[in-house]
Backbone bond lengths (Angstrom), bond angles and torsions (degrees), N, CA, C in turn:
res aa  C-N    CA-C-N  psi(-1)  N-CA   C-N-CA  omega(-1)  CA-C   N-CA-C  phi
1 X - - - 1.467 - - 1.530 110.87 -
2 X 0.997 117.08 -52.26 1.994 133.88 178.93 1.852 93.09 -53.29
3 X 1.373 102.98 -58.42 1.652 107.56 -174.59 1.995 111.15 -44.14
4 X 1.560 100.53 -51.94 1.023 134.02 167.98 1.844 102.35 -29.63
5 X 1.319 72.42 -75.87 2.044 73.88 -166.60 1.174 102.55 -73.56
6 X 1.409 157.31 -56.23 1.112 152.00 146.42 1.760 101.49 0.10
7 X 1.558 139.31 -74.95 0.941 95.30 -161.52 1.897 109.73 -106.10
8 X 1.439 103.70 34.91 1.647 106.75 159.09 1.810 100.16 -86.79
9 X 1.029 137.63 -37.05 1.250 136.10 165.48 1.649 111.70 -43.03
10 X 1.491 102.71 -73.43 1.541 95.29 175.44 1.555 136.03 -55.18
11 X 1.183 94.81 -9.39 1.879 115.55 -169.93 1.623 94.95 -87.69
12 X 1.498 114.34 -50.21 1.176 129.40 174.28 1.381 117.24 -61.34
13 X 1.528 136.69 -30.16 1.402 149.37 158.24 1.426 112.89 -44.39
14 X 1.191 83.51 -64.16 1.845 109.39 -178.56 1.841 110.29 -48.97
15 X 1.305 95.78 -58.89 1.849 108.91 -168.40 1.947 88.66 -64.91
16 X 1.264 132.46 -42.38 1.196 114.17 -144.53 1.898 76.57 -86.94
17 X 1.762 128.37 -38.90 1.541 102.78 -164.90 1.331 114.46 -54.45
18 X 1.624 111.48 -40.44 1.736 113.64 178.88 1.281 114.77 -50.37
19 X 1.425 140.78 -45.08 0.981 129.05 -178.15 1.788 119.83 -62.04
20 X 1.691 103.43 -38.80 1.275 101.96 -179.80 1.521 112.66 -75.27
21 X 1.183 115.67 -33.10 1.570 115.86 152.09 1.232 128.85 10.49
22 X 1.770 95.85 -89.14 1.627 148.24 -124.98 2.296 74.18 -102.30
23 X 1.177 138.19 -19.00 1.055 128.43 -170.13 1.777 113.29 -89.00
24 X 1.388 111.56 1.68 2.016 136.54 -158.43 1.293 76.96 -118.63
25 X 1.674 146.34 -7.09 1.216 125.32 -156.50 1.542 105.95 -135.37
26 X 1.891 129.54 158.21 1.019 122.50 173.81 1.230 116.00 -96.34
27 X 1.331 134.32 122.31 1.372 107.06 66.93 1.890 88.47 -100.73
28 X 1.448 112.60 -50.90 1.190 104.49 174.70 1.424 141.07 8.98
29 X 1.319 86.29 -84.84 2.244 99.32 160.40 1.345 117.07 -34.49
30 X 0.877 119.71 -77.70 1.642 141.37 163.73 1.843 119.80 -23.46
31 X 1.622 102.99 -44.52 1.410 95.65 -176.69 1.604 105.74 -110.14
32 X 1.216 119.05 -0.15 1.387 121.25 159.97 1.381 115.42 -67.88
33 X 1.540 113.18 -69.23 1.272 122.44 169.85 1.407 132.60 -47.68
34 X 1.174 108.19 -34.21 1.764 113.51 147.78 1.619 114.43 -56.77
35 X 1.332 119.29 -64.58 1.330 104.29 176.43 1.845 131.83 -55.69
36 X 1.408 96.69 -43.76 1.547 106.81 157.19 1.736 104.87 -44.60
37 X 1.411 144.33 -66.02 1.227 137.08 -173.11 1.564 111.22 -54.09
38 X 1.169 101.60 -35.78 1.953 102.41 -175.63 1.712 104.85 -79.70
39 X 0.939 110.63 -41.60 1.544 95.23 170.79 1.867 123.42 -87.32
40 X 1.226 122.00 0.67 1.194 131.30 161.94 2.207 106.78 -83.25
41 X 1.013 72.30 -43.85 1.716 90.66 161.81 1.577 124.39 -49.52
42 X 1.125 101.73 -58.72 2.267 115.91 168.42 1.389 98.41 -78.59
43 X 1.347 131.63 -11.47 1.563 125.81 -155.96 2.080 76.21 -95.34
44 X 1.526 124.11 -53.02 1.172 103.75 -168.44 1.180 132.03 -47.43
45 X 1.459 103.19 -34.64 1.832 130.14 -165.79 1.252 95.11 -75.12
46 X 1.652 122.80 -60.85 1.405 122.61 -165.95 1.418 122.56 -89.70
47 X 1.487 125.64 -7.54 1.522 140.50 154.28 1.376 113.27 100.72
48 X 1.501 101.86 15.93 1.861 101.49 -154.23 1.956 93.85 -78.14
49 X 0.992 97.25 142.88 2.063 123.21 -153.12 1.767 76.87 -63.01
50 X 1.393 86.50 149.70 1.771 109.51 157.63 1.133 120.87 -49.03
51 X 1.366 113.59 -42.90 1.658 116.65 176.40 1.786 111.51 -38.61
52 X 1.494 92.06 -42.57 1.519 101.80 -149.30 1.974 94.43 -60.46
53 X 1.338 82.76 -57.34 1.356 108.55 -152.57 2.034 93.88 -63.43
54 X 1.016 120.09 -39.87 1.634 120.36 164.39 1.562 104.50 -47.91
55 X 1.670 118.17 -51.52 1.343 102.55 170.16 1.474 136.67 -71.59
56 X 1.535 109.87 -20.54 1.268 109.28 171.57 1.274 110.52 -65.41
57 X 1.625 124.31 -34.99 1.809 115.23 175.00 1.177 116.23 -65.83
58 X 1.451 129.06 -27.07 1.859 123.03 169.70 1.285 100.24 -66.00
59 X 1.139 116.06 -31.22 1.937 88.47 -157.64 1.737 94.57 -105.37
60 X 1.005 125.23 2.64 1.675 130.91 152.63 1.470 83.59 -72.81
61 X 1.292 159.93 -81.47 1.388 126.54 -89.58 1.962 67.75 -131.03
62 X 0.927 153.56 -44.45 1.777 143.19 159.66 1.352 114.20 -64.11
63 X 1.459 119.83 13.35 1.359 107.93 153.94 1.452 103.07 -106.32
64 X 1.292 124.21 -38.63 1.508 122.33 163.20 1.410 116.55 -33.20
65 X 1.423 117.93 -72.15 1.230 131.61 -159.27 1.575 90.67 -67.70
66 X 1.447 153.20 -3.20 1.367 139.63 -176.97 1.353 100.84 -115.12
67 X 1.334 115.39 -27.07 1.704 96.01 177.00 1.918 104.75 -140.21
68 X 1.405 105.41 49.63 1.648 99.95 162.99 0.891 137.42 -39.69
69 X 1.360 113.89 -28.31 1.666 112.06 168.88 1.271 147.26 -38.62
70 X 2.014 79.90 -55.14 1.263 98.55 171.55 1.548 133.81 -59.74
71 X 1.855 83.04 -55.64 1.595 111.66 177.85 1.815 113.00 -49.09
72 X 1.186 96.09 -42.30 1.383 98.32 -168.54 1.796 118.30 -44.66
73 X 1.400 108.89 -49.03 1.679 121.48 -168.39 1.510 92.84 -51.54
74 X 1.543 111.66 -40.78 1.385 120.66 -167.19 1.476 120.40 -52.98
75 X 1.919 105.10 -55.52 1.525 124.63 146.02 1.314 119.39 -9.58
76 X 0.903 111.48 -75.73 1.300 140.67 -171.69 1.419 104.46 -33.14
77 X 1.495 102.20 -79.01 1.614 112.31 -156.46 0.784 72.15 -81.71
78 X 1.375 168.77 70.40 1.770 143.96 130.28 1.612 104.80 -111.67
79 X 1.070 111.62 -20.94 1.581 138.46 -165.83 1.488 99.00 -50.61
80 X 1.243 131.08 98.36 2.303 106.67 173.54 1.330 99.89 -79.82
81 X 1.229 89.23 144.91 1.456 94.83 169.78 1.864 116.51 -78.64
82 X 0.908 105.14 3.04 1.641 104.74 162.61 1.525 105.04 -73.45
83 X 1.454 128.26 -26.61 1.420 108.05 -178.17 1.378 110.91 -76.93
84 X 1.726 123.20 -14.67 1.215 119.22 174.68 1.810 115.91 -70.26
85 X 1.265 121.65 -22.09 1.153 138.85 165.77 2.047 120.18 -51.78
86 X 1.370 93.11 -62.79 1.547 103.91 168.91 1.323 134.14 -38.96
87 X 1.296 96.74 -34.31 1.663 120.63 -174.37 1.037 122.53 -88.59
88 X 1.479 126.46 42.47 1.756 103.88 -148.58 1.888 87.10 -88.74
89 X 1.486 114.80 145.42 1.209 132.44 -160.39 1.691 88.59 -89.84
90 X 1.487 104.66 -22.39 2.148 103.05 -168.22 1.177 88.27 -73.41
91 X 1.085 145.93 -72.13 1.441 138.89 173.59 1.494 147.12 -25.08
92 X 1.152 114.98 65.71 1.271 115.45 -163.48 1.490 113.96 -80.48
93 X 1.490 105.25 131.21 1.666 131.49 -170.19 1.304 115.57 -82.02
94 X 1.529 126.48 132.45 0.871 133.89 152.73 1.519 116.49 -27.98
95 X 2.143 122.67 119.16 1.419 103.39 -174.40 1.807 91.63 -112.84
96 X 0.903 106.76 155.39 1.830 100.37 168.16 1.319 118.08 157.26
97 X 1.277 133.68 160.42 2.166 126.85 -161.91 1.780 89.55 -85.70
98 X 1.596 83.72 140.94 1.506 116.59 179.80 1.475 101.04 -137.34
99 X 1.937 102.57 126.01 1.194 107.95 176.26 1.406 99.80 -58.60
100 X 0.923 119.06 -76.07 1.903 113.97 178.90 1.323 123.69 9.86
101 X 1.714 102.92 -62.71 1.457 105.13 175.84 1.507 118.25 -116.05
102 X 1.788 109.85 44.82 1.399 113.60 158.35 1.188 135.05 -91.08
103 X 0.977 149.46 -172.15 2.008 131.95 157.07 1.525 92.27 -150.28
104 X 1.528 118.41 151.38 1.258 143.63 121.68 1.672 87.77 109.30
105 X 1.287 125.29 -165.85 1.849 150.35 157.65 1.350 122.52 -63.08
106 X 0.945 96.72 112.31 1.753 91.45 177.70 1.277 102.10 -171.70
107 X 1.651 116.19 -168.92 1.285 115.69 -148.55 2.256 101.30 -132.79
108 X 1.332 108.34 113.78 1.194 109.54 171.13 1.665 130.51 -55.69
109 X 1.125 137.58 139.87 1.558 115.85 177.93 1.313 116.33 -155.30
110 X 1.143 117.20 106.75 2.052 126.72 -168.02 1.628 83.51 -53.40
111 X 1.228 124.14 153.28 1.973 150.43 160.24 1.670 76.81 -103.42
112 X 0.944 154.29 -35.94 1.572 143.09 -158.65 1.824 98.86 -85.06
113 X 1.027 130.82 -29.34 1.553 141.67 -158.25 1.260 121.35 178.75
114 X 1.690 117.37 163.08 1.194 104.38 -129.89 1.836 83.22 -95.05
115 X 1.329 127.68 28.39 1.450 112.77 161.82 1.420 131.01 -61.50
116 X 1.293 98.28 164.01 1.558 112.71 -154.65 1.595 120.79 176.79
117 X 1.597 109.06 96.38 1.391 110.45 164.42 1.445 123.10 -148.46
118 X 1.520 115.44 159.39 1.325 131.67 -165.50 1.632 101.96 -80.09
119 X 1.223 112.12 144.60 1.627 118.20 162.02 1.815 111.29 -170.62
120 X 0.810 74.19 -157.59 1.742 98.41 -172.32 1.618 121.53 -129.47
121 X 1.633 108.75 100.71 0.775 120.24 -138.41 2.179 99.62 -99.01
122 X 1.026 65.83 -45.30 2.244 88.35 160.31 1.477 113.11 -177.70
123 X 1.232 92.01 139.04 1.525 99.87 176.28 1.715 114.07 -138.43
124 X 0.816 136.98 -163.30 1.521 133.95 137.57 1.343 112.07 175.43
125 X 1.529 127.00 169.66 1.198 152.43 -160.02 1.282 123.70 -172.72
126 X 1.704 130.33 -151.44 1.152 142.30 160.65 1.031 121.16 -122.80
127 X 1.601 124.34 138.24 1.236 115.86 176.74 1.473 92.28 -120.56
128 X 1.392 95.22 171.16 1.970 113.78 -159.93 1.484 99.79 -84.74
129 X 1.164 144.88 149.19 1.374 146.36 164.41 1.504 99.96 -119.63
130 X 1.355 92.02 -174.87 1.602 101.65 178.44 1.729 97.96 -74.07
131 X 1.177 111.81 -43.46 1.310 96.47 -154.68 1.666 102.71 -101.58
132 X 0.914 127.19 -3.49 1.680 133.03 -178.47 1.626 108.08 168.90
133 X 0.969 118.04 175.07 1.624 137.89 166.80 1.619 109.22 -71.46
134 X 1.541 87.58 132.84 1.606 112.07 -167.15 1.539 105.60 -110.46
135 X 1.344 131.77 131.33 1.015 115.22 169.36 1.992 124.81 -83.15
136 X 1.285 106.60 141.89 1.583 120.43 -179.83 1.098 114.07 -132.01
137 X 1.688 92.94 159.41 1.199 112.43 -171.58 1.888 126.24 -144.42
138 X 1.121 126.28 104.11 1.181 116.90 164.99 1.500 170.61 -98.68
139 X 1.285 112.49 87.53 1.257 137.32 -167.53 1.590 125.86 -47.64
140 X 1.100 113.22 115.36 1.591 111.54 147.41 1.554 146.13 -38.81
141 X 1.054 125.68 120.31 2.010 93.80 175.37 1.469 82.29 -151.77
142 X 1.639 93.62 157.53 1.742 112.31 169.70 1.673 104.71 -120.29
143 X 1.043 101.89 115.06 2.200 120.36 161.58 1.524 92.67 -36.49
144 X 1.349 111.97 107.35 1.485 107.71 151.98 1.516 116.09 -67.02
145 X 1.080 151.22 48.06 1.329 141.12 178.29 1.529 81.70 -154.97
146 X 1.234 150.74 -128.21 0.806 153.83 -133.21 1.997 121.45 -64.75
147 X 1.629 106.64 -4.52 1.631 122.16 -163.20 1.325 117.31 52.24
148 X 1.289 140.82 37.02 1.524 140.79 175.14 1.561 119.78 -78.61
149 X 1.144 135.98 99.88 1.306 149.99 -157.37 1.952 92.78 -65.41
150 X 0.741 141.97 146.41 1.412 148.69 -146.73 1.425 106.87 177.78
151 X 2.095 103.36 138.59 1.140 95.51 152.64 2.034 112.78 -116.54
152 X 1.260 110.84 -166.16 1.413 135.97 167.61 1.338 127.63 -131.78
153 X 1.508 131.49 113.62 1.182 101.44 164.84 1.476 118.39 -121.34
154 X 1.849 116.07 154.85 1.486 111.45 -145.90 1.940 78.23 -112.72
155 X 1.475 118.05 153.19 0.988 121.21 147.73 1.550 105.40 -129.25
156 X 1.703 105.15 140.18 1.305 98.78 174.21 1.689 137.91 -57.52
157 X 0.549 138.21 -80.00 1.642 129.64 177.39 1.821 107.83 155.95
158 X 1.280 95.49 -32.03 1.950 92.23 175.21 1.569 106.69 -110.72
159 X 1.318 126.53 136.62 1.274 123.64 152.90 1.806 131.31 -24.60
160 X 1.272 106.04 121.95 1.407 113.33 -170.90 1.842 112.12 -56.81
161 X 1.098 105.84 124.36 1.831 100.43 -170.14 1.993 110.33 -100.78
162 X 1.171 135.07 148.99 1.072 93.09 143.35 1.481 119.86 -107.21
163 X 1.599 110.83 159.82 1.400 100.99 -158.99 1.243 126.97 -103.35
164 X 1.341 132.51 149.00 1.408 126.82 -169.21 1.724 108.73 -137.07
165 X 1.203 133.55 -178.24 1.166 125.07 -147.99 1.987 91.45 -102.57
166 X 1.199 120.15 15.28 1.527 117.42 -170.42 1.397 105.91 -156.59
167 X 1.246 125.55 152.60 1.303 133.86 -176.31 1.347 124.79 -93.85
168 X 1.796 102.87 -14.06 1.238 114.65 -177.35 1.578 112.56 -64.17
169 X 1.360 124.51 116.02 1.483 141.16 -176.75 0.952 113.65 77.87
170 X 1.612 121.78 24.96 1.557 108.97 153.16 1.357 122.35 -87.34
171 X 1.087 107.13 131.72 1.631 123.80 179.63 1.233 119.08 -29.27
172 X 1.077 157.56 91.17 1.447 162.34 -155.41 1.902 99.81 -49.40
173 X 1.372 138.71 -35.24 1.241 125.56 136.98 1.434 131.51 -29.49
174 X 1.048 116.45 -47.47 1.387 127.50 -176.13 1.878 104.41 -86.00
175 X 1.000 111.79 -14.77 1.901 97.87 -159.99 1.754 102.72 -77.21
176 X 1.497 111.73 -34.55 1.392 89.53 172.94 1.427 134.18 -61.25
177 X 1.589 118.63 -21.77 1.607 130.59 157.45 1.219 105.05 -43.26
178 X 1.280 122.87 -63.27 1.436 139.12 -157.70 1.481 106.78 -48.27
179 X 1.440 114.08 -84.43 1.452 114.81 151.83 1.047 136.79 -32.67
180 X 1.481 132.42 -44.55 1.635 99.48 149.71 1.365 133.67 -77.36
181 X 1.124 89.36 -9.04 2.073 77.55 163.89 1.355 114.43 -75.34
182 X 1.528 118.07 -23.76 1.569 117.26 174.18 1.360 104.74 -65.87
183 X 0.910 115.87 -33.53 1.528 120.56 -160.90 1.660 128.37 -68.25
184 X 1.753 82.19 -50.67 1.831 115.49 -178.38 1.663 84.50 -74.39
185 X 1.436 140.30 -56.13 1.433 144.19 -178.59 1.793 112.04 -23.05
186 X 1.561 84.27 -69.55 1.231 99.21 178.07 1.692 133.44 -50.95
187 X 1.266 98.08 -37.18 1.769 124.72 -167.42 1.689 87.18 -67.65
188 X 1.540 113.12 -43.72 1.561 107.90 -148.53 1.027 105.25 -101.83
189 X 1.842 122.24 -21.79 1.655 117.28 157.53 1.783 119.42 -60.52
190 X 1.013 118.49 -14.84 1.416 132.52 -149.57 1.485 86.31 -107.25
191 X 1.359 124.10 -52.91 1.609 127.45 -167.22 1.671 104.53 -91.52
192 X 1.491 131.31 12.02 1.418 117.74 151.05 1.566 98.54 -124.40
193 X 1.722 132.47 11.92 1.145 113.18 165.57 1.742 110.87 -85.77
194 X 1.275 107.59 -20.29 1.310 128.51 164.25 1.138 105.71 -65.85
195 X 1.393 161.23 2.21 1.626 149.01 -171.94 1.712 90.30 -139.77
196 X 1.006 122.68 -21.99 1.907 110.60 -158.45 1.535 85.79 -120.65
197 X 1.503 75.72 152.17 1.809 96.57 179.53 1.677 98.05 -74.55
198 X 1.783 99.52 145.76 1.538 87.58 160.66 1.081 144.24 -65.77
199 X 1.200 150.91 19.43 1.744 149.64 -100.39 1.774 69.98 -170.33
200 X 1.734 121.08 -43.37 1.429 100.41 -177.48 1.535 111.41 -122.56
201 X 0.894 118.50 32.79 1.518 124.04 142.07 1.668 132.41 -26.44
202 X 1.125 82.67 109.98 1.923 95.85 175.90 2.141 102.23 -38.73
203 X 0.904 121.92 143.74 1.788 120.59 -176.24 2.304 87.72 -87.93
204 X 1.196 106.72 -23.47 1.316 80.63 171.10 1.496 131.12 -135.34
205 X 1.627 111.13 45.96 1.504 135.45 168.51 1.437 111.01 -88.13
206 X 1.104 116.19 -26.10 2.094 102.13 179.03 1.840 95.69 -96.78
207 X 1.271 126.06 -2.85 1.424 121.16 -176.61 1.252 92.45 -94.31
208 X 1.280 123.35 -41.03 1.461 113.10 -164.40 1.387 110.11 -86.28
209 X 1.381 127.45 -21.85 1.352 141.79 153.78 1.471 107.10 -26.40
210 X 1.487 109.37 -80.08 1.799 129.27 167.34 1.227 103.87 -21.87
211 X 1.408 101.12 -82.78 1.614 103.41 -140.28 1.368 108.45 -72.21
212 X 1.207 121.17 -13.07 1.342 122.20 -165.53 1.691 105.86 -104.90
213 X 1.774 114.55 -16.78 1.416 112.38 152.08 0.974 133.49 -49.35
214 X 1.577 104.33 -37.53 1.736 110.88 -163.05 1.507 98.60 -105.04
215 X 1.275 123.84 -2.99 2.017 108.22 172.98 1.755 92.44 -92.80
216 X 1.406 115.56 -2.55 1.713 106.36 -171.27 1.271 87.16 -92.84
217 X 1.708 135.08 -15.40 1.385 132.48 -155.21 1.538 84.72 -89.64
218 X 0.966 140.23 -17.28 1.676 138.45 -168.28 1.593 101.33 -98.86
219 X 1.321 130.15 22.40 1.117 136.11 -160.35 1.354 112.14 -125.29
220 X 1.552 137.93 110.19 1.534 120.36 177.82 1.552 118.67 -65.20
221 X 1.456 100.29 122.44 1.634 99.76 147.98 1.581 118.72 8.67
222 X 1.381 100.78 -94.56 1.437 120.72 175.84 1.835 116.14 -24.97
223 X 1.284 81.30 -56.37 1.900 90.99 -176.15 1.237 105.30 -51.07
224 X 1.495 126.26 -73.11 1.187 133.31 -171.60 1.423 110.58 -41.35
225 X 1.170 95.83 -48.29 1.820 107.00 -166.27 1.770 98.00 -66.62
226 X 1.059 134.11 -25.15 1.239 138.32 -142.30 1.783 92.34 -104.74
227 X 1.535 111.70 -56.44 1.609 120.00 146.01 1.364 125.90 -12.55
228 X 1.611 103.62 -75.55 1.413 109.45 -162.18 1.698 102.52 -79.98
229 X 1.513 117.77 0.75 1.629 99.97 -179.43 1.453 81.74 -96.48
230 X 1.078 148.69 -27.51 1.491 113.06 -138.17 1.950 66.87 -102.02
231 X 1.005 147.40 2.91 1.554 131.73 172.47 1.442 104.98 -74.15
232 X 1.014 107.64 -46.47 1.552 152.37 -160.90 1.989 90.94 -58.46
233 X 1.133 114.82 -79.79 1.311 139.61 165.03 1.510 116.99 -54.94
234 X 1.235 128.02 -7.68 1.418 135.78 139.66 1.441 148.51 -88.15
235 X 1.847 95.15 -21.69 1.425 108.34 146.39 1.562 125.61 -54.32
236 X 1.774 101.07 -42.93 0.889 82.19 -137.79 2.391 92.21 -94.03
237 X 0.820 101.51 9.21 1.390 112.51 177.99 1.904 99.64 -86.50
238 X 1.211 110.76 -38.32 1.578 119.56 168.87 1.750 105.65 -63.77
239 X 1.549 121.88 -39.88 1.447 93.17 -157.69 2.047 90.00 -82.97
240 X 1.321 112.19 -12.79 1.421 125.40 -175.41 1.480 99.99 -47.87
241 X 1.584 119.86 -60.13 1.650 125.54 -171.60 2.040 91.74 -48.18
242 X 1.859 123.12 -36.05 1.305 94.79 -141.69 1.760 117.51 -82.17
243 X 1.319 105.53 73.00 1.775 119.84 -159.15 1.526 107.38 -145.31
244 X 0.908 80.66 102.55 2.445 89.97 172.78 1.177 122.15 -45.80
245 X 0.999 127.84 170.16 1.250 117.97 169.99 1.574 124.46 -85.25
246 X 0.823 129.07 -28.80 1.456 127.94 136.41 1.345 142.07 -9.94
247 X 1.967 77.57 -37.07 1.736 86.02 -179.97 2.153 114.87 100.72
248 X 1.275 91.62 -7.95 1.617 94.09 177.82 1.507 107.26 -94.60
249 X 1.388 97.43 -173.49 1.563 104.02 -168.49 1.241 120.43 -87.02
250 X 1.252 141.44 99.26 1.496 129.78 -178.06 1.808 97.57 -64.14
251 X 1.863 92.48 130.06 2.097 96.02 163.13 1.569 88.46 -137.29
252 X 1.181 109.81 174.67 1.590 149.03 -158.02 2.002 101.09 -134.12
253 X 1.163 106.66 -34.45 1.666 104.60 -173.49 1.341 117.74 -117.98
254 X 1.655 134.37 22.92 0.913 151.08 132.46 1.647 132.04 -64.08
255 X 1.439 135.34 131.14 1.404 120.25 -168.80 1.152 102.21 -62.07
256 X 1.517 124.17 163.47 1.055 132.98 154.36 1.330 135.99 -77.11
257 X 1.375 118.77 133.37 1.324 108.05 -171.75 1.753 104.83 -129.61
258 X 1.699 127.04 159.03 1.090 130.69 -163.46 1.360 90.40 -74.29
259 X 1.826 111.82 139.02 1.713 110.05 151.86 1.109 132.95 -90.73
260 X 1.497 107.24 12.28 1.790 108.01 153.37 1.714 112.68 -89.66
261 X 1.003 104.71 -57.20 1.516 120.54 -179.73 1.333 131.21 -73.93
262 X 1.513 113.30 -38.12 1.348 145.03 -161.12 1.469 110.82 28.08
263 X 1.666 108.08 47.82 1.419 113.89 121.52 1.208 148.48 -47.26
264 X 1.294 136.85 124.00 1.253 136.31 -172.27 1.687 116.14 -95.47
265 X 1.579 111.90 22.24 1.226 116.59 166.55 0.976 124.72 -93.93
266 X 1.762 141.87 68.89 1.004 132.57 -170.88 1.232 114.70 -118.65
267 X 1.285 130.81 156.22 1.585 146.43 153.26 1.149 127.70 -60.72
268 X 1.249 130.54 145.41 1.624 123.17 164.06 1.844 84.10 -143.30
269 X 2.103 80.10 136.18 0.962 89.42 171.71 1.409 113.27 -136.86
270 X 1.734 138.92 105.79 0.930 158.66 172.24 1.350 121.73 -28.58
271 X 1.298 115.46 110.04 1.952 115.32 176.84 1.496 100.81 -94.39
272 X 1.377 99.91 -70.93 2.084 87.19 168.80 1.524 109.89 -150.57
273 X 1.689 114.28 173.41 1.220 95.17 160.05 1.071 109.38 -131.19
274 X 1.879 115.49 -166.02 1.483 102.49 179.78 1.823 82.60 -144.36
């Protein structure tokens, strides 16, 4: 009996490592992480809290790991074969730190030389305006011409809203947020119902399409138009700051390379983020 359970335990060890395995691997990787994006995706439109959506990825990824078996056949056929395309393994990728895909404070450091400095790699928050809280953000960038580690910081330009599917009783501070989130909503339900088959359609991209057409239909011309320049005219005074003093180009999605050495072996090492 002891022998017994002894090796339903180990059998049970075994079945639960394969599954956690099989989740580092494609097709797996691939169709989780797609589904994780589509529901972080309805989570923007529909506002549902981080909490939620952190729990919906455990219990996606501990219902996997408890019954792969099943799930797996499922994997499978869900798999496109265009993602087998993307990947080509002959192709070897540029590897190296990209502000793009850094987060929070921390500290850069060449393995080639003895460089080494602190910055801010992304962060963001709110800052106070006169008339309400603005959302910000702070970015990293390196001068391709000269390598100078640099930051930026962006504040938005309209009062932070929160958003709801109607305009009725939003604060006239808040309504220009409002509208472009209807707006940008719309553009981006419309531009992946246009790329995805219907059969996989988000359940709330043609609703949000609707409803958010017809509260923009209650909207003047003028307004909108009046919106998108002064957005328009804040980009473009923001992409103006992104230039060194030197005179080169500050980017964020280029590798990084050392500005003593301009090695591209560097470290980042994270103090916190927010």
């Amino acid at each position: 009996m002891i022998l017994d359970m002894n090796m339903f335990i180990t059998l049970l060890i075994i079945y639960i490592a394969i599954g956690f395995t099989l989740l580092f691997f494609n097709p797996v990787k691939k169709v989780l992480r797609d589904e994780f994006f589509k529901f972080s995706f309805e989570a923007s439109i529909s506002e549902i809290s981080k909490q939620k959506i952190l729990l919906f990825k455990i219990l996606v990824i501990s219902a996997f790991i408890l019954i792969w078996p099943i799930l797996l056949p499922s994997v499978f056929a869900k798999y496109p074969t265009t993602y087998e395309n993307k990947d080509d393994m002959s192709v070897e990728k540029p590897r190296g730190l990209r502000f793009m895909f850094m987060g929070g404070r921390g500290t850069i450091k060449c393995n080639d030389c003895n460089f080494s400095q602190e910055l801010t790699s992304f962060t963001h928050g709110y800052h106070q305006g006169e008339k309400g809280l603005h959302q910000c953000g702070t970015s990293g960038f390196q001068c391709q011409s000269c390598g100078k580690l640099t930051t930026r910081k962006r504040i938005e330009p309209f009062v932070k809203a929160k958003y709801t599917n109607t305009l009725d009783n939003t604060p006239e501070e808040q309504r220009a947020n409002v509208i472009l989130h209807m707006l940008s909503s719309v553009d981006r339900c419309k531009s992946y119902m246009k790329k995805t088959p219907k059969n996989r359609w988000l359940a709330v991209w043609e609703p949000t399409v609707t409803e958010f057409t017809k509260e923009l239909a209650t909207v003047s011309v003028e307004e909108i138009e009046s919106i998108q320049a002064k957005e328009k005219a804040y980009e473009k005074s923001y992409q103006a700051t992104l230039v060194c003093d030197c005179g080169g180009r500050l980017d964020k999605e280029q590798i990084l390379f050392c500005p003593n050495c301009k090695s591209k072996n560097l470290d980042y090492e994270m103090k916190y983020i927010t």
